[in-house]
N, C-alpha and C positions, 0 to 999 in steps of 0.2 A: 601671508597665510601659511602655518606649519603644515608640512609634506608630512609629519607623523601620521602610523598607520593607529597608533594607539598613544592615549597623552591622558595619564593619570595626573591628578592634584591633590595633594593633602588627600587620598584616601586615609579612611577612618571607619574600622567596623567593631565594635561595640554588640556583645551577648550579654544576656542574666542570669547569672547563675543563682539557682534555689538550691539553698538549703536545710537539710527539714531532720532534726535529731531522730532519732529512730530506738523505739523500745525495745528493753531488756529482754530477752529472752525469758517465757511464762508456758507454764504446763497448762492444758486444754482445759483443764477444773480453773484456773486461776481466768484463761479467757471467760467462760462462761459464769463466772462470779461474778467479773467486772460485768457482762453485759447486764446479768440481772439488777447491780447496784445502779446502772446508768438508768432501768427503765421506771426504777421505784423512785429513785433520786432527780426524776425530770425538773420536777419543777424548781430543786434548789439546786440545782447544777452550775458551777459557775467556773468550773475546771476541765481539764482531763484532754485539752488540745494540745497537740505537738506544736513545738515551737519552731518558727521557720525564717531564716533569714535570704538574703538575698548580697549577690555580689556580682560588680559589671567588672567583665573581663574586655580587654580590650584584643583582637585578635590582628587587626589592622592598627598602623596609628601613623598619621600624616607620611602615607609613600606617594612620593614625585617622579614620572620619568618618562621618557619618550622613547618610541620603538616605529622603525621606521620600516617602509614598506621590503618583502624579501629576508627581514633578518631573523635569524637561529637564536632563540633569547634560554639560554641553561637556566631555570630559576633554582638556587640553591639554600640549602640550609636546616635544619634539625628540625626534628619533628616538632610540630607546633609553632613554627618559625612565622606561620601564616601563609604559605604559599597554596595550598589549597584555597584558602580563602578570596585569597587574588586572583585565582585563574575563576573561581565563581561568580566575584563580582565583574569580572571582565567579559564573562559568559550570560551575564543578565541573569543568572540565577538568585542571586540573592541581592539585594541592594545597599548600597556602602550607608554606613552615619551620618558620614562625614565627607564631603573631599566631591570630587566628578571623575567619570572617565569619559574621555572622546573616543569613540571607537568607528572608523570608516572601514565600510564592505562590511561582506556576511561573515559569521562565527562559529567554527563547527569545531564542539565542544568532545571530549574525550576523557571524562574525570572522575568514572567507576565504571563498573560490568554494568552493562545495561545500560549505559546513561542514552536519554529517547527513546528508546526502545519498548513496546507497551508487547506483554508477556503474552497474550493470546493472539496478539498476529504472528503471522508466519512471518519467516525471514522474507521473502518476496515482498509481503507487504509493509512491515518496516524498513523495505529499504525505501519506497515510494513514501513514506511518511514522511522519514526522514528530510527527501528529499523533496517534498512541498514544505517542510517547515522552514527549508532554507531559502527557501521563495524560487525554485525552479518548477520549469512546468512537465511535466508526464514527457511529454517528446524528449526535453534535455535529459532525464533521469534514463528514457531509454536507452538513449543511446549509450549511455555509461554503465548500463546494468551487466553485460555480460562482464566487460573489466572489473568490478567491484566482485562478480562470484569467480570469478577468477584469480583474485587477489586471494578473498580470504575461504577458498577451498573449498567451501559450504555448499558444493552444489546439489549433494545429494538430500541435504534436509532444508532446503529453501521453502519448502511446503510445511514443514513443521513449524508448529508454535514455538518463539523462541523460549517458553517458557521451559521448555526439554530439552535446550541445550548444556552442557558444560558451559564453564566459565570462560574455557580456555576460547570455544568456538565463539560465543559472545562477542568476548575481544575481537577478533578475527573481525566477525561482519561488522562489526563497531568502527573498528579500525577502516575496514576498506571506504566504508561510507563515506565516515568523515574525510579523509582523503581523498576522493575521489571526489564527491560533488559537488566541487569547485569553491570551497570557501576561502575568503581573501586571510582568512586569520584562523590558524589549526592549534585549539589549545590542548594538551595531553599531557593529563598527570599520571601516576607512578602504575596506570593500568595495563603498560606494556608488561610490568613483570610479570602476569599471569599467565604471557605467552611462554611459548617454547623457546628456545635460544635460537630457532633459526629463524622462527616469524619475527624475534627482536629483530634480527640483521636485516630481514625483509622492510618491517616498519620505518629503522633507523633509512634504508636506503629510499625509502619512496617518500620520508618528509624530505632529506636531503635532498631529491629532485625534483618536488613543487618548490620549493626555496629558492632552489639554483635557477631552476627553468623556467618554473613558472611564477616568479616573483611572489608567492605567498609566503608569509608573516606563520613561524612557527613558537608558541612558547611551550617549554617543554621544560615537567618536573620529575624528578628523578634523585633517589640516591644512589644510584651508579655514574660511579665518576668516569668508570669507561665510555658509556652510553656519550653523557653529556659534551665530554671531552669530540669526540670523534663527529658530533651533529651539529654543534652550536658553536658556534664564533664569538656571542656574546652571553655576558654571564650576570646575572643580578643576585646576590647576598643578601638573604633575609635571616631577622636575628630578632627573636621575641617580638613579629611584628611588624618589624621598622626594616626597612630596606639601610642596608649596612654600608652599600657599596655597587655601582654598576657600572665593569670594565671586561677586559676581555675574557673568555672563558677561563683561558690559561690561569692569569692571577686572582681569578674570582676562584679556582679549585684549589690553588696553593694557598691562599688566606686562608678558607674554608679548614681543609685540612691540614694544616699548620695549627689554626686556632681552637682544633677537637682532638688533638697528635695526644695531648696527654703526657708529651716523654718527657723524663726526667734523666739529670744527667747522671743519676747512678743512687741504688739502692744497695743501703746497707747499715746493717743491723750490729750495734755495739755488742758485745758480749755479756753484759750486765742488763740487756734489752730482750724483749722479746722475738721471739721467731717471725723471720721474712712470713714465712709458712710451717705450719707442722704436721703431722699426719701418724699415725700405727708407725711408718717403715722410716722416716727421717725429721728431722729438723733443718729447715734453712736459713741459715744465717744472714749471708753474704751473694749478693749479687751485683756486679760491679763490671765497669769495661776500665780499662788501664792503656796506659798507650804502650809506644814500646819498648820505652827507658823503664815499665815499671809505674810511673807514675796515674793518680784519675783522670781518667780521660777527661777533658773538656768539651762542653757542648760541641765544636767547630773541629772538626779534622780538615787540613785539609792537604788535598790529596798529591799536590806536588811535595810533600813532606814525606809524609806517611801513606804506607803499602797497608800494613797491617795494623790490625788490634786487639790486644787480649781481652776474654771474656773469663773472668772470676766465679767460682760457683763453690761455695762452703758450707759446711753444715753438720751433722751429725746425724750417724744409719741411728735407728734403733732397733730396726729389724733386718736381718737377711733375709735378700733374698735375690737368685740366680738371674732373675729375669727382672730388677727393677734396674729403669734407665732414666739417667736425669740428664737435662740437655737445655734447648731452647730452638725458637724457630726464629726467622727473621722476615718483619713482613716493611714493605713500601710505604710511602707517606700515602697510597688509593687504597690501603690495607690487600694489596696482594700478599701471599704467602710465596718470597724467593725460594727460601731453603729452609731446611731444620738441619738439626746435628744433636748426636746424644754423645755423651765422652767417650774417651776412647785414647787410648796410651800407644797403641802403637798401629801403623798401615794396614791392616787388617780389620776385619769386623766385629771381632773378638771384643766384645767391652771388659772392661777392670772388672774385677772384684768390689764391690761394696761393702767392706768389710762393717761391723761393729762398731763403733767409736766416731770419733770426727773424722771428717773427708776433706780435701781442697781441691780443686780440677781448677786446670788452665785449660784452658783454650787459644791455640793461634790463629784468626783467622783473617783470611786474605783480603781485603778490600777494593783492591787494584778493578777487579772486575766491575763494579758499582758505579752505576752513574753519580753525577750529580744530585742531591736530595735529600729527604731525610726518611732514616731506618730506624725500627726498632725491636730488639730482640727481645723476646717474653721466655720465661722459664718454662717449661715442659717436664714431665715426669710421669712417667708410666710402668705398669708390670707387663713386658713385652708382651704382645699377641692375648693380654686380658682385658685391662681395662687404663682409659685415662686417670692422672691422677692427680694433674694438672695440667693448666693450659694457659694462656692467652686470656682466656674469661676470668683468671685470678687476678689479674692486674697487676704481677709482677714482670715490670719491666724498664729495659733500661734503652737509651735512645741517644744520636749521635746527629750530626748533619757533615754531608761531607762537602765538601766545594772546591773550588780550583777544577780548571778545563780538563773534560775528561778524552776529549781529542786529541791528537796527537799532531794536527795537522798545525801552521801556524797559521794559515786561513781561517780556521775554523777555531775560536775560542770561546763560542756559547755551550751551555747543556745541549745534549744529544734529546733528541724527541724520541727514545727507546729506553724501556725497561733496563740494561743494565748498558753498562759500555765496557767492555773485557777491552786491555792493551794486548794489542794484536802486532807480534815482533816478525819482521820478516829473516827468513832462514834461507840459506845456500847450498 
């Protein structure tokens, strides 16, 4: 007999979508024209329906897996990927096409504002709903009541209708509930974002100590890769529907974001081509990383070789002006933002001149500090202290991976589990 806490098969969930053409825009005379033509023309009427069709979208389709009692499950993947759908039908809310799920012990669901929650009871009283629908009785719900308004801070509008809460507080009693009344299986989709950054850290740490201590089963959906990374041990990849892949968290967020990275090994624009970008104030040609002979950089640096790398930036002013800065930022394979740099010719803060005409900027920058992984730098440009004028949202950008052991130690020759890894040289 499987010890799984949760044992899906061939799920399969299947929508229909309507669709119904939709008329032309008519002035109020031309409405009531038509209505008088339909009431005189009844009897030979044999037109005038909107045409409608229909299409089945598959939102699920044959996902297999097993989740065993105590584990942290990341469920990952882009929007529309189906994981909403999966924490529903595992939550008994909606019922699969296709396929079964096993599910042993009770279920407490967490998969919008509000979810159980009925608007005219007070928070007192939905906590007690709550906590009959998960099959406890009034004495067990007692005992747990003060901790739950203790969790989620609520205690001075426990008497109000939740219908006059904020969102933010919803979540909260939401949150403490499900937690707290003892369910073998805590499902919670991307509803923590609505909290504050400290109630996240709150949330992250009290699923991670029913997990740990008290053996319940968390799946948790999320597109914060810090979130997931820090909670979950194990990770499931959904992708149009279909589960992609389910292994550790770690390589379920590197696939993940690897496989939506987008980088390219370098952008650039022939001279007889069109502009990278153009704009009133310049034209951008060229946007490029070079190693340090000079040469295009290749997708793979790697790091017992090469310290440094140039970054190329070309193009043509057409307008002056004192306070336009072109540059670039450089963000992580989780889309953290490390650093930015705008140019700049010499150790001071002082930028160049933008003169008139074509421009070239080099860039030397340092690598050495960079962990293990992959970066990507996006072009940047702005009128100082006015306005953006490019960003990251243009999708000009160029991207690298670096590799080779960023330790220094020779015990140690895997990726560091930190953000960068600086070579730290001892002095006398």
């Amino acid at each position: 007999m499987s010890s799984s806490i949760i044992q899906a098969e061939q799920l399969s969930k299947s929508f229909v979508i309507h669709h119904e053409s939709r008329e032309s825009y008519t002035a109020l005379r031309d409405v009531m024209s038509n209505k008088a033509k339909k009431v005189f023309s009844f009897p030979f009427r044999t037109g005038g329906k909107r045409k409608s069709s229909t299409e089945e979208f598959w939102a699920l389709k044959d996902v297999s897996f097993q989740i065993e009692p105590g584990e942290r499950v990341g469920i990952v993947g882009r929007n529309g990927a189906g994981k909403s759908t999966l924490l529903k039908i595992i939550s008994r809310i909606t019922e699969p096409t296709n396929g079964t799920v096993k599910i042993k012990g009770r279920v407490a669901s967490l998969l919008e504002v509000g979810t159980g929650f009925h608007p005219e009871l007070t928070g007192k009283e939905n906590v007690f709903l709550n906590g009959a629908i998960l099959g406890m009785s009034r004495n067990e719900i007692k005992q747990k009541f003060d901790e739950i308004v203790d969790f989620a801070e609520v205690e001075q509008f426990l008497d109000t209708p939740v219908k006059r809460y904020s969102s933010g507080m919803y979540v909260r009693l939401a949150f403490a509930v499900a937690a707290h009344l003892e369910p073998e299986i805590l499902l919670v989709d991307e509803v923590l974002a609505v909290g504050d950054a400290k109630f996240q850290k709150k949330c992250l740490a009290k699923m991670e100590d029913v997990s740990t201590n008290e053996g319940r089963t968390v799946l948790f959906v999320s597109h914060n890769t810090n979130m997931l990374s820090s909670l979950c041990v194990t990770g499931i990849l959904m992708e149009k529907g279909r589960m992609i892949e389910k292994n550790s968290i770690v390589k379920i967020l590197d696939r993940y974001l690897n496989d939506n990275s987008g980088i390219q090994t370098f952008q650039k624009s022939n001279a007889d081509s069109n502009a990278l970008f153009d704009c009133d104030y310049f034209s951008l040609k060229t946007f490029m990383l070079l190693d340090e002979a000079g040469n295009a950089l290749e997708r793979i640096v790697d790091a017992r070789q090469a310290k440094n790398i140039i970054l190329i930036i070309e193009g043509a002013i057409k307008k002056e002006d004192e306070k336009l800065c072109l540059g670039f930022d450089c963000t992580n394979e989780k889309g953290e933002v490390l650093f930015y740099n705008f140019h700049t010719d010499q150790p001071h803060d002082k930028w160049p001149d933008l003169k008139q005409g074509d421009f070239s900027l080099k860039m030397l920058i340092d690598i050495d500090y960079l962990n293990e992984g992959n970066y990507t730098f996006s072009f940047t440009a702005a009128i100082y202290g006015e306005r953006i004028i490019a960003s990251s949202q243009n999708g000009i950008s160029v991207g690298f991976e670096k590799i080779g052991n960023s330790s220094q130690s020779p015990y140690w020759q895997g990726k560091k589990n930190t953000v960068i890894a600086p070579v730290v040289k001892l002095i006398k």
